[in-house]
C-alpha positions in Angstrom: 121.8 139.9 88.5 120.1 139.9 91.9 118.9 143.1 91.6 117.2 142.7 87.9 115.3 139.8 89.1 114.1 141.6 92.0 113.0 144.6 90.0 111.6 142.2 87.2 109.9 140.4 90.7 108.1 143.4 92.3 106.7 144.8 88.6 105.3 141.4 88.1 104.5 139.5 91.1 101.1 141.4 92.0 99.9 140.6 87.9 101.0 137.2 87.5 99.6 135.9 90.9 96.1 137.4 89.4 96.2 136.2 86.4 97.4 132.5 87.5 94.6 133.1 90.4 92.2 133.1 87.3 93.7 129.7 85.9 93.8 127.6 89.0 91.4 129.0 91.4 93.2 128.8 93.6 95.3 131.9 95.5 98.1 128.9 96.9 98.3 127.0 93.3 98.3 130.6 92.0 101.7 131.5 94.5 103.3 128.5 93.5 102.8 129.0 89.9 104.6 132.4 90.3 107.4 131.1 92.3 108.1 128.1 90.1 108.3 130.6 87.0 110.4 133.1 88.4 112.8 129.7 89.6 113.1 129.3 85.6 113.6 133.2 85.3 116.7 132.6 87.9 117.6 129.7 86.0 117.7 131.4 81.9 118.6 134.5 83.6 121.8 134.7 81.1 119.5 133.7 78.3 116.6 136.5 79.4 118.7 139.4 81.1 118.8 141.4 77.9 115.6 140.9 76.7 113.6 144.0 76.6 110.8 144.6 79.8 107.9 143.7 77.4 109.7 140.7 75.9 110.6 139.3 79.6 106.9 139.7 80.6 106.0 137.5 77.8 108.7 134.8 78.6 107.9 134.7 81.9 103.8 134.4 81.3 104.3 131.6 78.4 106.8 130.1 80.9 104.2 130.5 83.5 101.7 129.0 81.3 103.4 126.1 80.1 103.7 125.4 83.9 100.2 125.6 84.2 99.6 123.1 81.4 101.9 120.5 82.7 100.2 120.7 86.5 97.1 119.6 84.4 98.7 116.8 82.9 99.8 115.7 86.0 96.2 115.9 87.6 94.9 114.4 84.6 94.8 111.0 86.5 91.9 111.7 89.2 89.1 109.7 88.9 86.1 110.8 87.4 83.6 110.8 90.9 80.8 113.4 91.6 79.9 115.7 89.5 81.1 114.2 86.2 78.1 111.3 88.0 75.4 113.7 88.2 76.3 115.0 84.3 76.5 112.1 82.9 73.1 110.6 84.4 73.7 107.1 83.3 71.3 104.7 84.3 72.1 101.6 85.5 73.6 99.1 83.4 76.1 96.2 83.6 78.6 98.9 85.6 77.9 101.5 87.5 79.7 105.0 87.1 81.6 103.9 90.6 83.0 100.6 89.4 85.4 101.7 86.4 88.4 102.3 87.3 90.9 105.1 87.1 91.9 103.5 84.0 89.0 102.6 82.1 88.5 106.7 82.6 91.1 107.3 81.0 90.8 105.0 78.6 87.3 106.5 77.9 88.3 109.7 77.9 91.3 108.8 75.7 88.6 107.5 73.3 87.1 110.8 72.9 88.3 113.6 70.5 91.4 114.8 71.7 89.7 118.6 71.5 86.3 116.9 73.7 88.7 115.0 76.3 90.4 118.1 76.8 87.6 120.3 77.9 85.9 117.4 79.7 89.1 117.4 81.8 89.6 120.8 82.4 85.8 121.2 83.6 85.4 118.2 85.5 88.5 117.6 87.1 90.2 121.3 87.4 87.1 122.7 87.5 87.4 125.5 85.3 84.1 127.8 83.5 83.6 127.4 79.8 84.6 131.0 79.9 87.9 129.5 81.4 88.5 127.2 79.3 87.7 129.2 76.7 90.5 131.5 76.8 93.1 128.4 77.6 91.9 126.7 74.4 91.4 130.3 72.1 87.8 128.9 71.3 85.1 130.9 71.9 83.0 129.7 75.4 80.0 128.4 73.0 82.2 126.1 71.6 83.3 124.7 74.7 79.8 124.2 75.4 78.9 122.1 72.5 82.3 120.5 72.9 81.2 119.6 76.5 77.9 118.6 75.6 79.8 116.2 73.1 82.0 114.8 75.0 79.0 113.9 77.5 77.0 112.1 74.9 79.7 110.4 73.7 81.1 108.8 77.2 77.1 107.9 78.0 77.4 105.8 74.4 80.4 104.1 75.8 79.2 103.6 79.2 
């Protein structure tokens, strides 16, 4: 057993940690990414050992990329400071940007099309291109433009 995960490790390792490098932008969230999925490779190894190469290379990427997805869902909870601020370009009304809470963001962006909250939070607070997110979502990156640019208008009618 040892020894298959070790072969399965060294074909992989170099090709995951780029490709998760191109998710989080990050080389450390990119390692841990890796390690965490080939934990759950240890862990199913009876289910996975006689899968074919190919067919363990795509467990381990959709494993690797449901990981992904969950880290984001976990972040989801940041406040919306800096950048989203200069986007959004609200002048001032009865709150300013800084005075709603962690909260009332995510009731707000809760508010918005789940498709529009989604891309608002993977630009904003992960950081990610349109290109990015593009190829998380299957959308092409003009759509996440005009998705973006929706999701801006609509928060400024709310604040």
């Amino acid at each position: 057993m040892n020894q298959d995960i070790t072969t399965l490790y060294d074909q992989l390792h170099t090709e995951l940690i780029k490709w998760c490098c191109l998710m989080t932008q990050s080389p450390d969230n990119a390692e841990e990414l890796v390690q965490e999925g080939f934990l759950r490779v240890i862990e199913h190894w009876p289910e996975i050992k006689d899968l074919s190469f190919p067919q363990q290379r795509a467990w381990l990427y959709q494993t690797i990329k449901h990981l992904f997805i969950d880290s984001l869902r976990k972040n989801k909870r940041e406040y919306l400071t800096g950048e989203v601020q200069d986007v959004l370009s609200v002048s001032s009304q009865d709150k300013s940007i800084d005075d709603y809470t962690e909260k009332e963001w995510m009731e707000l962006i809760n508010s918005l099309p789940p498709i529009e909250g989604k891309i608002l939070v993977l630009r904003y607070l992960e950081g990610f291109t349109s290109n990015q997110i593009s190829t998380f979502l299957h959308i092409p990156a003009g759509t996440v433009r005009s998705k973006l640019h929706d999701a801006r208008k609509h928060l400024r009618e709310r604040l």
